[in-house]
N, C-alpha and C positions, 0 to 999 in steps of 0.2 A: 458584425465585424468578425473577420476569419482570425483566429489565433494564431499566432507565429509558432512554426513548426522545425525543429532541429535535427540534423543529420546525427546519427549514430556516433560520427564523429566531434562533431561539433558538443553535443551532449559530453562525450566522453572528455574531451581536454579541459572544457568546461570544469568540470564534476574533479578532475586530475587534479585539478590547480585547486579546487575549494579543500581536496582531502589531502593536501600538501606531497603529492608525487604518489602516494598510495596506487598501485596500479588495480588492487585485488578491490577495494573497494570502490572507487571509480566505476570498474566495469559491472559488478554489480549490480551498483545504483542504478545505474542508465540499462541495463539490463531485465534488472527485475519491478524497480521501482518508481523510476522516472513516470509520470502520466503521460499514456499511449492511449491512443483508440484499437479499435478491433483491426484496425490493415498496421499497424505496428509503425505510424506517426506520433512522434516525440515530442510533446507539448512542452517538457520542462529542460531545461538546460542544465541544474544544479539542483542538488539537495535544496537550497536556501528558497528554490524557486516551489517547492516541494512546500516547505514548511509554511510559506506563505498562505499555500491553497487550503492545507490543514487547521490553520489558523483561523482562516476565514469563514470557516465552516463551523471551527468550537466557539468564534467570536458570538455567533448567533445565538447558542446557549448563554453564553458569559451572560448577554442580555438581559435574562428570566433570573439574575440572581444580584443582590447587592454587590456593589464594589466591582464591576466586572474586570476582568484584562482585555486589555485594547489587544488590535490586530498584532499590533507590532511588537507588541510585549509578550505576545505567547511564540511572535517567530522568533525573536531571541531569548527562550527557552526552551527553543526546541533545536537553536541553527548550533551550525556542528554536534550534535545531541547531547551536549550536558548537561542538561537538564530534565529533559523530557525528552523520551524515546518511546515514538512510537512506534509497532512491531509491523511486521510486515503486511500482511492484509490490512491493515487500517492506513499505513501509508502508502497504496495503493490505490484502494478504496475509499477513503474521506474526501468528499468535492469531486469524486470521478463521475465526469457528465457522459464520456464515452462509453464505459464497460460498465456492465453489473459488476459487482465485485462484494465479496463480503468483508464484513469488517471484524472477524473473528477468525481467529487462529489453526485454533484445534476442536475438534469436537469428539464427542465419546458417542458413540452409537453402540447399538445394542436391537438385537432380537427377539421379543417374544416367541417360545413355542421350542421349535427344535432348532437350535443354530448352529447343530451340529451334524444337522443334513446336509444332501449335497445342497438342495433347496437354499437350505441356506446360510449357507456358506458363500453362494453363487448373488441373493439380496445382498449380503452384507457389504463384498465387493462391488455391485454397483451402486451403493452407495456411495463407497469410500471414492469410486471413480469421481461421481457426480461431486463430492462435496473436495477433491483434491482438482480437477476441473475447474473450480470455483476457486484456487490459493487457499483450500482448506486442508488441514491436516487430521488424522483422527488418531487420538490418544485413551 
């Protein structure tokens, strides 16, 4: 079954109306956030639609542990975020069947040897490409 797919627009008024006229957040969402494939098709409509997939994905764990939280319980602790907020690479990344995507923030990298050659100086930056290429940051 093919997924229902949302214009940029449609996303957007969407996502306006869920963040109560918010225009900066809105854009955003459906900007950076919304689940997209690699040609830049829009699987999600809203945050809410968001939380759902992230849910569905931690529900699996819940599983492996007594007392679990249902699907529905963790997307209303997460919907409009007040409860749980998850950061950006992970609401990206969690249930993303489209992209690789990492599920982590920042990383700290580091050089053995001289890293204060041009050598490398020149690794460190491709790194920092490769792992900021990936929605990673390095701290």
């Amino acid at each position: 079954m093919k997924q229902k797919t949302y214009s940029f627009d449609e996303a957007y008024q969407a996502t306006l109306e869920y963040f109560g006229g918010d225009e900066l957040a809105a854009k955003v969402w459906v900007t950076k956030y919304a689940l997209k494939d690699s040609y830049g098709n829009i699987y999600e409509q809203t945050p809410r639609d968001m939380h759902q997939r992230i849910a569905r994905e931690l529900v699996r764990i819940e599983h492996n542990y007594p007392n679990p939280l249902s699907e529905s319980e963790l997307t209303d602790l997460m919907d409009h975020f007040r409860y749980i907020v998850p950061q950006g690479s992970p609401m990206t990344g969690i249930g993303n069947n489209y992209q690789i995507a990492s599920l982590s923030n920042c990383f700290v990298i580091g050089l053995d040897g001289e890293p204060d050659s041009y050598g490398g100086i020149i690794r460190i930056d491709e790194e920092q490409v490769q792992l900021m290429k990936r929605r990673g940051g390095v701290g």
